[in-house]
DRENSE-257140 format. One line per field, with one value per residue (C-alpha): residue number from 1; residue in one letter; chain; x, y, z. Coordinates in Angstrom, 3 decimals, m for minus. Layout:
<recs>
n NUM;...
res A;...
chain A;...
c1 X;...
c2 Y;...
c3 Z;...
</recs>
This chain:
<recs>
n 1;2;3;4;5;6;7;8;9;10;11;12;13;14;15;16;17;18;19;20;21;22;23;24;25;26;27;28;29;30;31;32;33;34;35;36;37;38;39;40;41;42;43;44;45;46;47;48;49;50;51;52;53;54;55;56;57;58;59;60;61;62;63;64;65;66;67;68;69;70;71;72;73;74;75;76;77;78;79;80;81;82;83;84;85;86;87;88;89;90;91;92;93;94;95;96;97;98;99;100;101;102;103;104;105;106;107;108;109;110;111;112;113;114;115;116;117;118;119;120;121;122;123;124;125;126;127;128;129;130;131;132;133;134;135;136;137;138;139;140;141;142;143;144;145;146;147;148;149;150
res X;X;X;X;X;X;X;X;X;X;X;X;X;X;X;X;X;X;X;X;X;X;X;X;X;X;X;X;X;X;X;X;X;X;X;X;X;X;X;X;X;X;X;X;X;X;X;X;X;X;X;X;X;X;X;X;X;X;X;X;X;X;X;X;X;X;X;X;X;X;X;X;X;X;X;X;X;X;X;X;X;X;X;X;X;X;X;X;X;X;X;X;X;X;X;X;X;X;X;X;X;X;X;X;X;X;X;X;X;X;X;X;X;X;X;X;X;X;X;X;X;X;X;X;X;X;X;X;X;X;X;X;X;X;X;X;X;X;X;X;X;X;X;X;X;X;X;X;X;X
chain A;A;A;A;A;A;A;A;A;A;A;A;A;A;A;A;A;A;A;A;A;A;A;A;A;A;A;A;A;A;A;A;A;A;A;A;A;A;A;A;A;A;A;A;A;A;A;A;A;A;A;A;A;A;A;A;A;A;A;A;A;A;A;A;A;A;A;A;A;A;A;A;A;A;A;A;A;A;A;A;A;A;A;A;A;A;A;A;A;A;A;A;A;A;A;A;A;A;A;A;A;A;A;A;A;A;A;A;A;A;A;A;A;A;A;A;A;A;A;A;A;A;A;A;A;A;A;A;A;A;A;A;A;A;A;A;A;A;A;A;A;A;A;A;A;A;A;A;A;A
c1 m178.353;m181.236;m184.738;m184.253;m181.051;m182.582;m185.546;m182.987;m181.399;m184.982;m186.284;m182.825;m183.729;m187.217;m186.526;m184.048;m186.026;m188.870;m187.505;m185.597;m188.767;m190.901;m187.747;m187.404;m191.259;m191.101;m188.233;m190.116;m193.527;m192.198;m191.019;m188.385;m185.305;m184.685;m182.769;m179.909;m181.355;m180.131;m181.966;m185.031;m185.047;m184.647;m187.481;m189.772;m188.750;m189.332;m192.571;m194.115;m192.595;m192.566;m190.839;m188.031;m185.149;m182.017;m180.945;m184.059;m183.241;m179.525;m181.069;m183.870;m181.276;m178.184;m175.980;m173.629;m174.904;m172.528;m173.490;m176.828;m176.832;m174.680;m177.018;m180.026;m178.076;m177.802;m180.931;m182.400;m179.992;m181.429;m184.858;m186.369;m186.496;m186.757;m185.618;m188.107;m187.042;m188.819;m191.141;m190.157;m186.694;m184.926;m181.474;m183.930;m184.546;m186.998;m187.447;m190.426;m190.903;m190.750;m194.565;m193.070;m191.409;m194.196;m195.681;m193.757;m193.342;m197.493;m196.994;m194.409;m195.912;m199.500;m197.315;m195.690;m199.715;m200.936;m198.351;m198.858;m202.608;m202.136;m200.149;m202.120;m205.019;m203.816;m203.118;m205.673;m207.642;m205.832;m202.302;m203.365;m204.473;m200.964;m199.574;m201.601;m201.226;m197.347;m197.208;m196.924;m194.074;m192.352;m192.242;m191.014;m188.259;m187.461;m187.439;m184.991;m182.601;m182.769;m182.201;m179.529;m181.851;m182.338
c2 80.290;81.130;79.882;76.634;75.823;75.993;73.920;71.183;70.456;70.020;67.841;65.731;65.660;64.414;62.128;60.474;60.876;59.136;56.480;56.113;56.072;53.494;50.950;51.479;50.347;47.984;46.205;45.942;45.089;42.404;38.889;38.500;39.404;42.623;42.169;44.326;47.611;47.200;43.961;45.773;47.976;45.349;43.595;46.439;47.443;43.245;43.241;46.458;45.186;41.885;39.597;42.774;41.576;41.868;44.697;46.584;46.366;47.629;50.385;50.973;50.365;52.659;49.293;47.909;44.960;42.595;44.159;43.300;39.536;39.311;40.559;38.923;35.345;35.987;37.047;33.782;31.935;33.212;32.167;36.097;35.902;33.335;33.045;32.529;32.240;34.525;32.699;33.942;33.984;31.824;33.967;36.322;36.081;37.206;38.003;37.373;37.538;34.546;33.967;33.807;37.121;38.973;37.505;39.636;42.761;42.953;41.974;45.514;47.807;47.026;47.901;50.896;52.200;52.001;53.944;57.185;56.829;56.829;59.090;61.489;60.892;63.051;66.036;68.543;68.615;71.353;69.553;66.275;68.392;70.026;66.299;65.129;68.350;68.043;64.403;65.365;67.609;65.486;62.496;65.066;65.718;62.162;60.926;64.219;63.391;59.499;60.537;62.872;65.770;64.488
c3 131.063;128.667;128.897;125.923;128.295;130.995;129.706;127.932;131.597;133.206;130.553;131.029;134.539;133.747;131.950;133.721;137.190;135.622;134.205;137.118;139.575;137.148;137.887;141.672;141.786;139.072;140.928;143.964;143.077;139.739;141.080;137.916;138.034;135.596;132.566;130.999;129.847;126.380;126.480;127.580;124.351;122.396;123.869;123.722;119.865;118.690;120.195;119.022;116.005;115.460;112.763;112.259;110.968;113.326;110.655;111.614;115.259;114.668;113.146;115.188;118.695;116.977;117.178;114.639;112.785;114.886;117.849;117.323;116.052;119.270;121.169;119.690;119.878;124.349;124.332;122.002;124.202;127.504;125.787;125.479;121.588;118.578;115.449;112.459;108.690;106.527;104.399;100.624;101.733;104.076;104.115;106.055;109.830;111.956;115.346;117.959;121.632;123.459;125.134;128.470;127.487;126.321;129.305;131.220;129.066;129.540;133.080;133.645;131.273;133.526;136.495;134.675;133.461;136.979;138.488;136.315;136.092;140.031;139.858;137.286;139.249;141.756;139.261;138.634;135.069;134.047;134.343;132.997;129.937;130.104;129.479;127.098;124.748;125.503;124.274;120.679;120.709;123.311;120.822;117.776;120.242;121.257;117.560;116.931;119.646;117.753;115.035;115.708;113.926;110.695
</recs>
């Protein structure tokens, strides 16, 4: 196996251990019960951008437009989004966290900062440094894989 192989299995790993350990704690220390992950996304990408259109968040989600209004009509239904007409033209809808939602979103992504500042706090300067300067390239390679390389 060659060194960019090798490195493409360990970043999997990562990744997936990561995400993985930010959920075990989250799920412990959060009183709500944890939505679908795909309704997670979805939650995340409407309120870092909000009043996209459900178009947008096909696109943005790599789901087919049905896919999507499906999925934004359970999750408007289970009272996580809401629909607004745009205001030049009412054909257009778009989407908004719910305030009990975004409630919560700022509720887990407080729980998800204190665990890696706890846990960078316990890294030396020189690794924290590491992290930081990787950052960049790390989200070139995420919006890659998204993208499928285009």
């Amino acid at each position: 196996m060659s060194d960019d192989d090798q490195t493409a299995v360990d970043l999997m790993l990562l990744a997936h251990q990561l995400h993985r350990s930010l959920d075990r704690r989250a799920q412990v220390d959060f009183a709500h019960p944890k939505p679908p992950e795909l309704h997670l996304v979805a939650l995340w990408h409407v309120h870092e951008n909000p009043g996209c259109t459900v178009r947008q968040l096909a696109d943005a989600l790599q789901l087919k437009p049905n896919n999507a209004s499906a999925l934004v009509t359970a999750m408007v239904n289970d009272g996580m989004l809401r629909r607004e007409p745009d205001a030049d033209d009412r054909r257009v809808v778009r989407l908004h966290t719910t305030p009990q939602a975004a409630g919560r979103m700022t509720q887990v992504q407080a729980l998800f900062t204190g665990y890696v500042l706890d846990a960078m706090a316990r890294l030396d300067a020189r690794q924290r440094t590491a992290i930081r300067a990787a950052l960049p390239a790390l989200t070139e390679l995420s919006r890659l894989l998204r993208d499928g390389g285009h």
